[in-house]
C-alpha positions as CSV (number, residue, x, y, z in Angstrom):
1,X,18.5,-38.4,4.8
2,X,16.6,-40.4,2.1
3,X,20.3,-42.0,0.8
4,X,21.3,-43.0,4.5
5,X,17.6,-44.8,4.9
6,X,17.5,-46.2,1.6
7,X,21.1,-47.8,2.3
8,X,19.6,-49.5,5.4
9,X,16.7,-50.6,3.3
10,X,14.3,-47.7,4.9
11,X,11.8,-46.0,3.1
12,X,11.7,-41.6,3.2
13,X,8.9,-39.8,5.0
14,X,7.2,-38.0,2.4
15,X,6.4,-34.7,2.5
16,X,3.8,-33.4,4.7
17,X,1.0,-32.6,2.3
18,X,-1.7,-29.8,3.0
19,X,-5.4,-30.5,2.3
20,X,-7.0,-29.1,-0.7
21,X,-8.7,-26.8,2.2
22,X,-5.9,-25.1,3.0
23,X,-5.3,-23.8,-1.0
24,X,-8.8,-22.6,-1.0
25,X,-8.2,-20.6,2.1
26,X,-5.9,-17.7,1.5
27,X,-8.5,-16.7,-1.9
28,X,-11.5,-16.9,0.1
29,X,-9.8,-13.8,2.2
30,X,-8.7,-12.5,-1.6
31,X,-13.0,-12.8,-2.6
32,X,-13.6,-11.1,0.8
33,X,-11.4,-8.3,-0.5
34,X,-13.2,-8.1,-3.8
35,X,-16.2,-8.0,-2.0
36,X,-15.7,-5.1,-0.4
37,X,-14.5,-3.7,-3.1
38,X,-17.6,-3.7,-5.0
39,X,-20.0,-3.3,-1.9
40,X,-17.9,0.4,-1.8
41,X,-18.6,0.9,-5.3
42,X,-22.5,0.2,-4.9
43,X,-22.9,2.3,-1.8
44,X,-21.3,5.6,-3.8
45,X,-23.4,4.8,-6.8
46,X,-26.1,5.3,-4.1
47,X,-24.5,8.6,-2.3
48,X,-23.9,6.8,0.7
49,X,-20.1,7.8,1.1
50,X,-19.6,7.3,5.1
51,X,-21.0,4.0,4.3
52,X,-19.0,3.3,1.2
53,X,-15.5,4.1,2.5
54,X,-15.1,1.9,5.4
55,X,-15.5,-0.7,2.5
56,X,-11.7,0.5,1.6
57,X,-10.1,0.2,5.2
58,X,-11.5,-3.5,5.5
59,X,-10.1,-4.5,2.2
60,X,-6.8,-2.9,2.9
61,X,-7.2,-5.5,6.0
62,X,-8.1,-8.6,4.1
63,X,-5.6,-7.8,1.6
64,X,-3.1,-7.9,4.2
65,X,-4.3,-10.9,5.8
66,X,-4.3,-13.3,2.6
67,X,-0.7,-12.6,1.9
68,X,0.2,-13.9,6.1
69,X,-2.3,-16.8,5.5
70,X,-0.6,-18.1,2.3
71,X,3.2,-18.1,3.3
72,X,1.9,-19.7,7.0
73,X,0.1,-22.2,5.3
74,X,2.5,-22.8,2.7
75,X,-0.6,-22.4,0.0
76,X,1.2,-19.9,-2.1
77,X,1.1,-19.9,-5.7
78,X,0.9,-18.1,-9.3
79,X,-2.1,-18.0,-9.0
80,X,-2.9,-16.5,-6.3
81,X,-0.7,-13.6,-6.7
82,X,-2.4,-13.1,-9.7
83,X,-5.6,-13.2,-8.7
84,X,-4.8,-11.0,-5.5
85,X,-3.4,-8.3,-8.4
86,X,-6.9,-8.4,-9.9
87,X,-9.3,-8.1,-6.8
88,X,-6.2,-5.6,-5.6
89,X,-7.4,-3.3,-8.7
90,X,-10.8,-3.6,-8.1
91,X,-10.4,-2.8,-4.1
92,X,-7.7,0.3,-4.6
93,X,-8.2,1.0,-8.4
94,X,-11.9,0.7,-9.3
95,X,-14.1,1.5,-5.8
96,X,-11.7,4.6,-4.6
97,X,-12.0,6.3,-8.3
98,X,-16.0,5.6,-8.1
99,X,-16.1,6.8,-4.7
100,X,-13.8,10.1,-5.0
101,X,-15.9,11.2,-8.8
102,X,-19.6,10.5,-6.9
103,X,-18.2,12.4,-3.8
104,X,-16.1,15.4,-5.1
105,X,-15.1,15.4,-9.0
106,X,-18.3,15.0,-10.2
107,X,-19.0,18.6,-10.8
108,X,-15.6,19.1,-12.5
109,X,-17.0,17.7,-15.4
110,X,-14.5,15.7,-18.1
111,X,-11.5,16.9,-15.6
112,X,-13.3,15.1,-12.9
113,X,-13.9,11.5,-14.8
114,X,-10.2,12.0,-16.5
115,X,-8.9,12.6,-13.1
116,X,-10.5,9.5,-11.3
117,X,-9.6,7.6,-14.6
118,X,-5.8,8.8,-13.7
119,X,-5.9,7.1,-10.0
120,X,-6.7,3.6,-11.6
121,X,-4.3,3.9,-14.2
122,X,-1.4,4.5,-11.5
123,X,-3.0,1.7,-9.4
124,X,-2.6,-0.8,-12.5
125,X,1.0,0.4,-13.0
126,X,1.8,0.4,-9.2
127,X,0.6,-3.3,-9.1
128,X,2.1,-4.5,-12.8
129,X,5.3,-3.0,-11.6
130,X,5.4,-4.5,-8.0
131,X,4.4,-7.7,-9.4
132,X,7.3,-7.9,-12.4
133,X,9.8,-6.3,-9.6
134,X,9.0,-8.8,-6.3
135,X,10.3,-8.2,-3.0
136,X,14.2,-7.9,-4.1
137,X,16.2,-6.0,-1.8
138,X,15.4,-4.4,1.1
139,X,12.2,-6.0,2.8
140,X,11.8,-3.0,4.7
141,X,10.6,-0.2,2.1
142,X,8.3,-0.3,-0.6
143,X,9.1,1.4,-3.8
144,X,6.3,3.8,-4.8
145,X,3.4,4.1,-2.4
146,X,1.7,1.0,-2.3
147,X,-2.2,0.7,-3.4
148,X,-3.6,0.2,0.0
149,X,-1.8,2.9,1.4
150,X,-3.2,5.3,-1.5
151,X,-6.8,3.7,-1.0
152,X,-6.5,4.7,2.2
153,X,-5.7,8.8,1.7
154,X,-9.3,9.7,-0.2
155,X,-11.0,6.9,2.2
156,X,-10.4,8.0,4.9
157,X,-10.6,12.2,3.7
158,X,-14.5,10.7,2.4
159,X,-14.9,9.2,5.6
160,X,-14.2,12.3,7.9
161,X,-15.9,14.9,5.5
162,X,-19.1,12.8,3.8
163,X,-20.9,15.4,2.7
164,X,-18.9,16.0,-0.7
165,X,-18.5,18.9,-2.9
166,X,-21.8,20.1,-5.4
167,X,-19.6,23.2,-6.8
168,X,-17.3,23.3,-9.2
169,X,-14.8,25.7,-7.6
170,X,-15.1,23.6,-4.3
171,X,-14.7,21.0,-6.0
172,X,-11.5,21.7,-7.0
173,X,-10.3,20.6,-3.5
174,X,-10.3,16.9,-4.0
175,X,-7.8,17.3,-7.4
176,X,-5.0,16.9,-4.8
177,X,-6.8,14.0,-2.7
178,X,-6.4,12.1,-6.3
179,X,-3.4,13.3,-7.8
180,X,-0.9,13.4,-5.0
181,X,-1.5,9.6,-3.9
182,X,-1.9,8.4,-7.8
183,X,1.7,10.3,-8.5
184,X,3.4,8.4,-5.4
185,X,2.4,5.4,-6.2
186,X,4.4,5.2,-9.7
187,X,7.3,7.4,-8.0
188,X,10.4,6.3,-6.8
189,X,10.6,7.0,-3.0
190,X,10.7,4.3,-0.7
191,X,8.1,3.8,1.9
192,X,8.0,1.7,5.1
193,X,7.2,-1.7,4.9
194,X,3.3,-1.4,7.6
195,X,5.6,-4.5,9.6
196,X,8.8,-2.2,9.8
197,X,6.6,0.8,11.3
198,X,5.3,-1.3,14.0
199,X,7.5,-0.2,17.5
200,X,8.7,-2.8,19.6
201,X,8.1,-5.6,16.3
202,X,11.1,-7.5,17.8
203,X,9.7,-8.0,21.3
204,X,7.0,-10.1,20.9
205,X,5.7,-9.1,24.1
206,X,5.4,-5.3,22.7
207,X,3.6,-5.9,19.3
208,X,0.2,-6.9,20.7
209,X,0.1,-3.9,22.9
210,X,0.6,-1.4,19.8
211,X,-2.1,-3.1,17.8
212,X,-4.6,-2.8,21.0
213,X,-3.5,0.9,21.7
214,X,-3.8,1.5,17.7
215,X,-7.4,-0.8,17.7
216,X,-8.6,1.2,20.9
217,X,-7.5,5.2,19.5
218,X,-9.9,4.2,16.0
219,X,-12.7,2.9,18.5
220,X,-12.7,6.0,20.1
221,X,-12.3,8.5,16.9
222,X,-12.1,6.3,13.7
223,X,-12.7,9.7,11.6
224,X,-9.6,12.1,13.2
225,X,-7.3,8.8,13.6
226,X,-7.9,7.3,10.5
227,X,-7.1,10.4,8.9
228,X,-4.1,11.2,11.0
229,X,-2.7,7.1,10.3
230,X,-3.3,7.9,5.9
231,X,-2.1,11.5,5.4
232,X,1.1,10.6,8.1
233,X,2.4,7.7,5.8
234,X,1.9,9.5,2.7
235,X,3.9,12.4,3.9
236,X,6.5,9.5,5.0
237,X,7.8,8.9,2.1
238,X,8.6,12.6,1.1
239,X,9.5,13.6,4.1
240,X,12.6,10.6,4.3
241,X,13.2,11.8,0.4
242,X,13.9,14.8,1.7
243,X,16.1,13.8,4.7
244,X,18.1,11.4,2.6
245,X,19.4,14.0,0.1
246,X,20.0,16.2,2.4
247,X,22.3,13.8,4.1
248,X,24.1,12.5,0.8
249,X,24.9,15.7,-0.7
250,X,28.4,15.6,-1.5
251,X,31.0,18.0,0.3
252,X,33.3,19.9,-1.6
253,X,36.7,18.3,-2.7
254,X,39.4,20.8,-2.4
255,X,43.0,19.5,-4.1
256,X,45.6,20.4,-2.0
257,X,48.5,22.4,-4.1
258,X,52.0,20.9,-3.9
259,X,54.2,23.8,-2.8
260,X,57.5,22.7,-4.7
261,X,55.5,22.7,-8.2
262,X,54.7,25.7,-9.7
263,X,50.8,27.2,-10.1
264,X,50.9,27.0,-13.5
265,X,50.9,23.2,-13.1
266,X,49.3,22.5,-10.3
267,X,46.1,23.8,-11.6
């Protein structure tokens, strides 16, 4: 277009150019995240856990919402992917291993600080090796559990059940709350994509209503739903492992033996 008009003496429309505004806006929803992050981590220090882990479930919001805002604003950039990485390990590495030791590791001693030391080295590897990897090939599944996802299964368990664990052999119950989620995250299943597990996603008309049925069913029992929505993806992932190799397991090849030669060749 810009040869035809400059043969005719014409001058190219330039590009349409976004305010400096518009940049700034996807990271404010990235400091949001951050925020909550810490405010999480503050309220456990305190022993305030059904105040602390909401924290978790609005960061996994705002993390989801600066991504959308960048790529519909066309602010996306280097350095906001890096800098979502960061507030990404604070939100879902950091707060979620504070939170899970003051709630219910604590009295395990050095097993309960090497544990919650284990979630935020998964989360640091989950996000270094999403980050070197991209979105290459199917949009549809994540490989590994992703951070947010994991956040959410102790989250939501602190949420429902805030009263923690003060004995060591009780305590022992929230090893798997920790170890399960941190060991998916650097596995190798596939998980849905949140957009893919949306039903009716290509009817328009459809979406809203599953977000307003979804937003009215945590309204009405945020602690039973929210723990339904965390431990049901987690078990996603294993349970469509499981299915797929059962479906690809290879039948048995049987060579048919040519009549006219004789057995001891045809073996």
């Amino acid at each position: 277009m810009s040869r035809v008009l400059s043969m005719f003496g014409g001058k190219a429309p330039r590009p349409r150019r976004f305010r400096g505004g518009t940049y700034l806006l996807p990271s404010l929803f990235t400091v949001a995240n951050m925020f909550c992050g810490w405010a999480c981590i503050v309220f456990a220090m305190r022993g305030d856990y059904f105040t602390a882990a909401p924290f978790i479930g609005f960061a996994i919001v705002l993390d989801g919402l600066d991504g959308r805002v960048a790529r519909a604003t066309g602010a996306t950039s280097d350095f906001g992917v890096e800098f979502d990485s960061l507030a990404d390990v604070i939100s879902f590495g950091v707060a979620p291993a504070t939170l899970v030791f003051a709630w219910g590791l604590e009295p395990l001693g050095r097993l309960g600080w090497a544990v919650a030391f284990l979630w935020l080295a998964a989360v640091a590897v989950r996000l270094a090796r999403f980050n070197i990897q991209g979105k290459e090939g199917d949009k549809r599944y994540f490989i590994g559990l992703p951070s947010p996802a994991a956040a959410g299964v102790p989250a939501s368990t602190v949420f429902a059940y805030p009263l923690g664990f003060a004995e060591p052999g009780a305590a022992l119950a929230a090893l798997p709350i920790v170890l399960v989620p941190a060991a998916l995250m650097v596995s190798r299943l596939r998980f849905r994509s949140f957009g893919a597990l949306i039903p009716g996603r290509r009817r328009s008309y459809l979406t809203p209503l599953v977000i307003a049925a979804v937003i009215a069913a945590i309204a009405a029992q945020p602690e039973v739903v929210l723990l339904v929505m965390a431990y049901a993806y987690l078990a996603s992932g294993m349970v469509g492992a499981a299915m797929n190799r059962g479906q690809r397991r290879p039948a048995r090849v049987t060579t048919p033996v040519d009549p006219d030669v004789p057995a001891e060749r045809s073996a």
